[in-house]
N, C-alpha and C positions, 0 to 999 in steps of 0.2 A: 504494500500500500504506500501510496505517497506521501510522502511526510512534506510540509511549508516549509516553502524556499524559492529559489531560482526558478522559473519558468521560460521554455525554449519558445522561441515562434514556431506556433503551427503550421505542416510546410502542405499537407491536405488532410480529405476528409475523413482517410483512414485511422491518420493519426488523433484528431477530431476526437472520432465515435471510441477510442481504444485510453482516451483518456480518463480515468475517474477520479480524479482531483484536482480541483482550480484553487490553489492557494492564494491567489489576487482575488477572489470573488469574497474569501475570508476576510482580506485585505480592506474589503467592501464595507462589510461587515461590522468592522470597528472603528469606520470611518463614519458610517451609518450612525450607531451608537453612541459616538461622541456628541453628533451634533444634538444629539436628543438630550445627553447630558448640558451639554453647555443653554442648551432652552430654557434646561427646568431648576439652575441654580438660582434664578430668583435675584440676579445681580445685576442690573442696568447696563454695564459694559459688555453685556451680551443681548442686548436685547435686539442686536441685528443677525443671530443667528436661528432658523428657522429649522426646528427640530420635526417638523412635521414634513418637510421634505427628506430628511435624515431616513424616517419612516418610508417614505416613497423610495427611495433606493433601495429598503430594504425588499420591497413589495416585488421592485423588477427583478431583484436575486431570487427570491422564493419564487415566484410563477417560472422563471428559465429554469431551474435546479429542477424543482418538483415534476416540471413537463419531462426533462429528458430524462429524468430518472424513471417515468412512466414508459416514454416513448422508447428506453434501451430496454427495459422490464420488456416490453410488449414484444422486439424485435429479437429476442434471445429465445423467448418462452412461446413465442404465438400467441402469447394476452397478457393480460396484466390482473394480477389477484388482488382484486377491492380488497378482502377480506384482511390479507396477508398488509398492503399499505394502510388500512386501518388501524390494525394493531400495533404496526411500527408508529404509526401515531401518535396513537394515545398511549403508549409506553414514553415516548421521546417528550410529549410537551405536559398531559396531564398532571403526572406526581409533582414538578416542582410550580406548577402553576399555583395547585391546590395549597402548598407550601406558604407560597406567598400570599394566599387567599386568606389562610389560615392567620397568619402573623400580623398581617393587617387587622384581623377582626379582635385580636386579643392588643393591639395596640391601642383601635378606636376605642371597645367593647371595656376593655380592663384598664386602660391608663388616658382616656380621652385624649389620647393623640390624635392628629390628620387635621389637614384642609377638610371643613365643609364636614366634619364627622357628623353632624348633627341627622343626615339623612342616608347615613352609612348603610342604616338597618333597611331604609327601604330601595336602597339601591343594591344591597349584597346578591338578592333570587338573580337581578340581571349579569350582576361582573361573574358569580356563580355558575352558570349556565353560559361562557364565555359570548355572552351580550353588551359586553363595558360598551359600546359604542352608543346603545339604547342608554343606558344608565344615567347620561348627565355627567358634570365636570363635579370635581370632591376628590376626595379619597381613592387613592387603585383606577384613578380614572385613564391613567396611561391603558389598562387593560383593553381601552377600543380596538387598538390594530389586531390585537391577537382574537378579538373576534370577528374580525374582518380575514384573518388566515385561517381562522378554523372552517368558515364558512365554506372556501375556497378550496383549503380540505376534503371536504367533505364534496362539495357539489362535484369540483373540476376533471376529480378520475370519474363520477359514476356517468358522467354527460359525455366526457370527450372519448374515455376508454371505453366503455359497457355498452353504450348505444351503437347495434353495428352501423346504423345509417348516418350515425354523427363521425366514426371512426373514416369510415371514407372521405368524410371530406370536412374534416377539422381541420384544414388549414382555412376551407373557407369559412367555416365557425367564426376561428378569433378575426378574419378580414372582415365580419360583419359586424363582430361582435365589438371590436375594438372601437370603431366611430361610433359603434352608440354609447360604449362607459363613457367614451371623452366628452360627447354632447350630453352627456346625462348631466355631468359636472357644472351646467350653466343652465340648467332648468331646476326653477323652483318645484318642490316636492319629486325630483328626481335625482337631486344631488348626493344622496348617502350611494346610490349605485354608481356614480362617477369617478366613489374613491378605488372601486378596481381598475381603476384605467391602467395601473403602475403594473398590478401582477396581471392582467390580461395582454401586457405591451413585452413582461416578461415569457409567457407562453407562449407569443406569435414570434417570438426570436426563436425560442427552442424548437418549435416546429419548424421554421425555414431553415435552421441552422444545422436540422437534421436531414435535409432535403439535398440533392445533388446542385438544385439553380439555388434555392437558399445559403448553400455554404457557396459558392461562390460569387452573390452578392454581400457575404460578412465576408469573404476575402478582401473586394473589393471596398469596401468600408474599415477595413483592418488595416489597409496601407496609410501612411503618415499622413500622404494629403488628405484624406478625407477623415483621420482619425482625428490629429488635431483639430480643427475647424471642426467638429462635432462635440469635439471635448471642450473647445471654448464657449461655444454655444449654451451646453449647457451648464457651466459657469454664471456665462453670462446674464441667461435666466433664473438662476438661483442665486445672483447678484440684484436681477430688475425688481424679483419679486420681495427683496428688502428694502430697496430705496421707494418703490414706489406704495404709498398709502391705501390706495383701491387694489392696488394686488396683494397683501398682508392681508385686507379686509375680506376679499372676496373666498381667497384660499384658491381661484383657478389654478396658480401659475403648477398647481401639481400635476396640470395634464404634459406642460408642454416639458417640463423635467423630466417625466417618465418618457416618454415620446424618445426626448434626447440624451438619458442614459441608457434608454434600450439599444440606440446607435451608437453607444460607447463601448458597447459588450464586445462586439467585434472585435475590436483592437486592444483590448483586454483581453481577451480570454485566446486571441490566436495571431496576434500580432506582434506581441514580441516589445512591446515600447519597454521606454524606462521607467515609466507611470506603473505597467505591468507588473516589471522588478522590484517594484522598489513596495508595491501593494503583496508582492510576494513574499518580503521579508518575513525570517521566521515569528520574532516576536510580534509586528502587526497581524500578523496572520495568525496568529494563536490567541489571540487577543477576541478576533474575529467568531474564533469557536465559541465562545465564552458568550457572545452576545446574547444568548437568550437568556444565561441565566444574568446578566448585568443589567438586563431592561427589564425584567422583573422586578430586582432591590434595589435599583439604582435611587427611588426615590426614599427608600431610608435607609441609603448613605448619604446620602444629600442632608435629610433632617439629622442626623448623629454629628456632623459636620458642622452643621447651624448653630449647634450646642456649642460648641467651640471658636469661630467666627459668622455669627450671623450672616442672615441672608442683609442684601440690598448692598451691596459695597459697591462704588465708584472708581475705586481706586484699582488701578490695571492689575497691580503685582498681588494685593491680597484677594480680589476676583480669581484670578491666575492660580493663588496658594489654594483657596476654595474649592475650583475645579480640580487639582491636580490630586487632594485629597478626596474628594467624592470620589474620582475616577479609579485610583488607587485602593481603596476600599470597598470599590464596585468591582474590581476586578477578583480581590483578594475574596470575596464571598462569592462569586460568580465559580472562582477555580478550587473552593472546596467542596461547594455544592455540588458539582461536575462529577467530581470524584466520590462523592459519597453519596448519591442520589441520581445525578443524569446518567454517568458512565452504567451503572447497575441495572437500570430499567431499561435503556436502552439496546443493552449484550441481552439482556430478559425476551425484550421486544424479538429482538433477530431468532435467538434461539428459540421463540416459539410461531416462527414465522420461514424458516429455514432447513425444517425436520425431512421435509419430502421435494425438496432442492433438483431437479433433473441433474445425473452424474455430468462429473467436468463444465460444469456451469457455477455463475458469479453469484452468489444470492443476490436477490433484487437491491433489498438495504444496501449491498457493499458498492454499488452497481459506480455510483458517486459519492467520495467517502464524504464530502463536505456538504449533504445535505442534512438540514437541520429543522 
């Protein structure tokens, strides 16, 4: 298995499909995460960083990961076993979700901690039932994207894989599908369906990218000319959408970010840049495993932290001391929990998903080690 590091430019498709680990996608990962830290430290000198796009980056990893890990499942085995990627599931995210479900309600419940605990009790049945997005802002209210991935979970193998007549022509699925999340995103009482726009812009890369014309339009968007200029762009939009007031308010600008880092995967993941290397370094890349369990307790490292130097600083260097300690304490609970909870149920998850394996074949889970 591949262990975080150096990554070679992809030279074709063969090499492509024979790959099971992108340690720059990790790389992603903790870049992801950061921004979502530095959102929710509550310090003014960050209040130009947009943690809900941190989120949308996350969104286009998980829809590309999740699809080809189906899409290789399906091409090895002749189908792909709902049953078996269910289980891997709720083995991988349930136990330390409930963890944290858990530690929140005996913070609110037994020490009246939290934002907004006042309506903890009637918001818990929603974040419970990984509905945080229904829930309202308070307490564990980060928990919305995670029910925004479980849904996706759950719906995107039984629709794209299981339906033979959707199987045939799931590419043209997400080409239909994909215009209408993004216009979903600008219509009133259609907007909660526009926030898939990220993992739907993710899935339609993984299908063309498993395609013989689809990898050699990611080839072609993989070479420099068109990587950089794709990677400024979307900078540049995740710049506009800070300075400008009606784009902070509105929240569109997440279509056109997703849009433009699904056109960065390309040259990330097979083109070899130094943005590649350097997202493939082992400690950012390790860092990146760790992201689920760090966006779970990141926000009490945050309050543990507050104890110590409060929230609202102005000042670069103690804002800067702030984050460096949430981050660091986020990381340190993220990679004991890993090891003493995620790692366990995870190896559980495989091993009761792996029993009746066809001989000389990959189990599904192993298929891509860096899905998460």
């Amino acid at each position: 298995m591949s262990k975080p590091g150096g990554t070679p430019k992809v030279q074709s498709a063969i090499e492509f499909h024979a790959t099971r680990y992108w340690p720059q996608l990790d790389g992603l990962r903790t870049l992801s995460v950061a921004l979502v830290i530095f959102s929710h430290m509550g310090d003014p000198v960050w209040s130009g960083v947009n943690g809900s796009l941190g989120v949308t980056l996350f969104f286009v990893i998980s829809g590309f990961l999740i699809t080809s890990l189906l899409i290789r499942e399906e091409r090895r085995n002749g189908r792909v076993s709902l049953s078996k990627f269910y289980v891997r599931r709720v083995y991988r995210i349930v136990p330390l979700y409930y963890i944290a479900v858990a530690l929140t309600a005996v913070a609110v419940f037994g020490l009246g901690l939290g934002v907004g605990s006042g309506n903890f009790a009637e918001r818990l049945p929603l974040i419970a039932t990984f509905n945080g997005e229904f829930a309202g802002s308070g307490t564990f209210s980060h928990s919305w994207s995670l029910g925004i991935e479980e849904k996706f979970y759950i719906l995107w193998p039984l629709v794209a894989f299981a339906l033979p007549f959707v199987i045939r022509k799931r590419a043209v699925l997400v080409a239909v599908l994909l215009p209408l999340v993004a216009a979903a995103s600008y219509i009133p009482g259609l907007r909660y369906f526009g926030i898939y726009t990220a993992i739907v812009a993710g899935c339609a890369l993984a299908i063309a990218m498993h395609s013989d014309r689809g990898f050699r339009a990611a080839q072609a968007l993989a070479r420099p000319r068109a990587f950089y200029p794709i990677l400024a762009l979307a900078v540049l939009v995740y710049l506009v959408d800070q300075s400008l007031p009606f784009a902070r308010e509105t929240g569109h600008a997440h279509v056109a970010f997703a849009i433009a880092t699904a056109l960065v995967f390309p040259g990330l993941i097979i083109g070899g840049s130094a943005i590649q290397r350097v997202l493939s370094w082992r400690p950012i890349a390790y860092v990146g495993t760790l992201a689920y369990g760090i966006y779970l307790f990141h926000p009490f490292c945050i309050d543990v932290v507050g104890l110590v130097l409060p929230a609202g600083e102005t000042s670069i260097a103690l804002a800067a001391l702030r984050f460096l300690l949430a981050a660091m304490l986020s990381v340190g609970v993220a990679f004991g929990l890993h090891k003493l909870i995620e790692q366990p149920f995870i190896r559980l998850g495989r091993r009761l998903t792996t029993t009746d394996s066809k001989p000389g074949t990959m189990p599904a889970s192993e298929t891509i080690a860096t899905i998460r």
